[in-house]
N, C-alpha and C positions, 0 to 999 in steps of 0.2 A: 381495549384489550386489557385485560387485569394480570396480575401474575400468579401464575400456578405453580400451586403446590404440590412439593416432590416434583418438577421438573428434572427428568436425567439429562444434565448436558453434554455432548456432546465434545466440546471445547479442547476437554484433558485429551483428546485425540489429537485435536490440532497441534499441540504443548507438547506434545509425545514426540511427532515428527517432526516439527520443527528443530526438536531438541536430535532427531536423529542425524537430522541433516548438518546440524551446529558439527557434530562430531565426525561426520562423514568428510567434511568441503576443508582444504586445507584455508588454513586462517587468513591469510592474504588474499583468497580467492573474494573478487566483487561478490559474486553470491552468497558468502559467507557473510561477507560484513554487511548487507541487508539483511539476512535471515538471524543474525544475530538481533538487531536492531527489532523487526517485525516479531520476535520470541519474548521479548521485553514487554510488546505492545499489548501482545497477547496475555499474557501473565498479567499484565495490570488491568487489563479487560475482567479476566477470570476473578480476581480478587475483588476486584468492586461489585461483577455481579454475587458471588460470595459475602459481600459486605453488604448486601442491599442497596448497593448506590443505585441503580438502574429500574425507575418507575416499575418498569416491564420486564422481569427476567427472562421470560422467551422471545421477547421482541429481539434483546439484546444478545443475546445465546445464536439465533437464527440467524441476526445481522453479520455478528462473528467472524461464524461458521462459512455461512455464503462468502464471506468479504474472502478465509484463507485460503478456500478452494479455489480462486483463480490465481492466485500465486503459486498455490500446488500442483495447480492443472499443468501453468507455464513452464515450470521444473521438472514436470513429468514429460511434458512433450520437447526440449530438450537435451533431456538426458536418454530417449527415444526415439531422437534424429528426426523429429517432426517443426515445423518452424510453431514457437511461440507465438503468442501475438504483436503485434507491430509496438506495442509498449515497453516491451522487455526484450525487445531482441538486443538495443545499444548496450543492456548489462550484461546480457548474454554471449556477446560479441567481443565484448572487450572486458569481460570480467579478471581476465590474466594480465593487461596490459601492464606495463611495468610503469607509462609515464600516469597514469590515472590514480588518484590518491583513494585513498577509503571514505572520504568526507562525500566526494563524489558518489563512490559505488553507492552510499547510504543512500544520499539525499534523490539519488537517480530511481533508485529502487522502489522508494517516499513516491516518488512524482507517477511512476509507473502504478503503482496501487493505488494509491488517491484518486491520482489523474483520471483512469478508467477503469481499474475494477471495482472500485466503490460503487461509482455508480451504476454497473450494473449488477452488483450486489445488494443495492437498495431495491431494484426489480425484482431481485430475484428471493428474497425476505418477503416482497409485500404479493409474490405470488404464492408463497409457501404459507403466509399467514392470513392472506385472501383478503388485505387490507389493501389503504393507498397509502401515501408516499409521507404525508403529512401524519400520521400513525405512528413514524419512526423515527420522525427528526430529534426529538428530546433523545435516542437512542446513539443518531448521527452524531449529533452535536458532544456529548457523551466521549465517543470514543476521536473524536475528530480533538476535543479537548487533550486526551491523556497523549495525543500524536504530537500533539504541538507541545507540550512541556517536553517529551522527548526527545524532538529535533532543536530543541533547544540545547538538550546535556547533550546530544549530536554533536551539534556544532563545537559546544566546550572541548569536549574532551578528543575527536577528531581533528580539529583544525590545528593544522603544524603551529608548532612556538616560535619563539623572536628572531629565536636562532635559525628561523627558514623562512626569514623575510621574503626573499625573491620570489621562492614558491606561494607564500601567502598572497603576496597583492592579487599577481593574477586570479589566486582561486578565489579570493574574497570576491573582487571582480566578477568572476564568471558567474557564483553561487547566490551570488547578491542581488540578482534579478529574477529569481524564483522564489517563493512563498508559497508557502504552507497554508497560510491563513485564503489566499486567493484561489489556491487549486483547491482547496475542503470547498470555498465557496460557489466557485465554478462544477464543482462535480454535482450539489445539490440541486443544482440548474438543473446538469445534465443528466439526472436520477428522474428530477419530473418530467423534463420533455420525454424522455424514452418512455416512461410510462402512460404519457396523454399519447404517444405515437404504437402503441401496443395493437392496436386497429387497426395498425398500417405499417405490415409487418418487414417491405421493403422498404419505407421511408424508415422505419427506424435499423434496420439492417445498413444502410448506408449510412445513418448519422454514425451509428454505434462503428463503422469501421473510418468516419473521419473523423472520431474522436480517439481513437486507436490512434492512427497517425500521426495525429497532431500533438498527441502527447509522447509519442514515440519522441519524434521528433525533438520534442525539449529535453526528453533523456538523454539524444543522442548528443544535443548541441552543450549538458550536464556534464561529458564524459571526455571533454577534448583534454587531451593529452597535455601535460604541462611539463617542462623543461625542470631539469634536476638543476 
């Protein structure tokens, strides 16, 4: 797939709402300080395909776009009294909680969108561009890269100071058994199996809802409550 010329993308739409929600969701709210975080990711997406970092600019543009829509879906159904999917319900659940720090909300948020809407974001890019999975990965890898420098300044500027030792250990603790670099890897698994399982529209309807869970799940176990 080559890159085309004059491509309109789509993206400054994503940038747009993201940015509305920034303004809408009060600052402390969990959803806030993901969407904060995910508006970053975005913007340095848009500017490297801008910069021509990205072999494919509509691989990249598509990949994006798919990726924000399930985050936006989750928000809309939500804010709609419909259940989200089993991913985002623990940020959505406890996005108020008072003992839950924002390092949390972020990295929960991270693990919820890597976790499983990536991957089937990567399906739904290689139905949209009628390619397969291996078509995209220089594009994966791409935005999986700018994710991971950014849960890094995450971490910096999130993580309480000296002066809140008691609370650090634990979340260090807690946060320290989850990776970024392991769930990008794990989703690109589960980006190909769904795609060789597209034939077999119930086997992959069940993988895709124990993938759901399962990541739910570490969200949820991202989000325990920690002592003042």
């Amino acid at each position: 797939m080559g890159q085309l010329a004059h491509f309109t993308t789509p993206v400054d739409k994503v940038v747009s709402r993201l940015r509305a929600l920034d303004e809408e969701l009060p600052a402390r709210d969990g959803i806030a300080v993901f969407n904060r975080v995910y508006l970053a990711v975005t913007e340095a997406v848009d500017r490297s395909v801008d910069a021509g970092r990205f072999a494919d600019a509509r691989a990249a543009i598509t990949l994006d776009v798919r990726f924000a829509e399930r985050y936006l879906a989750a928000v809309d159904a939500a804010a709609n009294g419909r259940r989200p999917p089993a991913c985002w319900r623990p940020l959505f659940q406890l996005r108020r909680h008072p003992g839950v720090r924002p390092l949390q909300f972020a990295l929960s948020g991270i693990n919820a969108h890597i976790g499983h809407d990536l991957a089937l974001a990567v399906v739904d890019a290689c139905r949209t561009l009628d390619c397969e999975p291996a078509e995209l990965e220089d594009e994966f890898d791409r935005v999986g890269d700018l994710l991971v420098s950014l849960e890094e300044r995450i971490r910096e500027e999130l993580m309480p100071g000296p002066d809140l030792f008691q609370i650090a250990d634990p979340l260090t603790h807690l946060l320290g058994s989850w990776s970024l670099e392991r769930a990008r890897e794990a989703t690109w698994t589960a980006a190909r199996a769904l795609w060789a399982l597209r034939g077999l529209p119930d086997v992959a309807e069940e993988f895709t809802e124990r993938l759901d869970a399962a990541v739910g799940l570490a969200g949820r176990m991202m989000l325990t409550p920690l002592p003042d």
